[in-house]
C-alpha positions, 0 to 999 in steps of 0.5 A: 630056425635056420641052421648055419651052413657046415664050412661056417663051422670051420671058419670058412667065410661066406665071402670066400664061398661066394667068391668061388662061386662067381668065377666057378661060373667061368666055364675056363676056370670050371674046367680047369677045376674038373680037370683037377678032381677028375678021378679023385677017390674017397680014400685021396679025399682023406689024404691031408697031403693030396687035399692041401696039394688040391687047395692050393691048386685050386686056389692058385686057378681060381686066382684067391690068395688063402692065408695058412690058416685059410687053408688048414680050415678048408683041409680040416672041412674036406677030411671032415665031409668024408666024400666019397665022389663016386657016390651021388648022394655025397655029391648032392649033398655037397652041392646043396651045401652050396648052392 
């Protein structure tokens, strides 16, 4: 049976998820975005101000529009995934969340 990716369960949509994805795959906008989260820690991660600060950078270089709510989801799903971005297993699984 198939299972659901975990942001569906924070209201994420897949419409948005894909759209990240496309211009992720702009290396301009990629490197923006490794700029930004270049030595995040876990405990940054788990800060709700940092991380609202990060999605709406985020947002703003990716060029998306987030409504209030949007961005809480995406706030609430990051805290939720208790990432550690030091630690490789966190980062594969993240990825394979996405692909």
């Amino acid at each position: 049976m198939y299972t659901l990716p975990t942001y569906h369960q924070y209201g994420i949509s897949p419409q948005l998820v894909e759209r990240v994805k496309l211009k992720m795959k702009n290396p301009a906008v990629k490197e923006r975005i490794k700029k930004l989260v270049d030595g995040l820690t876990k405990s940054d991660l788990q800060d709700r101000s940092k991380v609202r600060r990060l999605v709406k950078s985020s947002a703003s270089i990716l060029n998306e529009n987030l409504s209030g709510a949007q961005e809480e989801q995406l706030v609430q799903f990051v805290i939720a995934q208790k990432i550690d971005p030091r630690n490789t297993l966190h980062l594969i699984k993240l990825w394979s969340m996405f692909r």
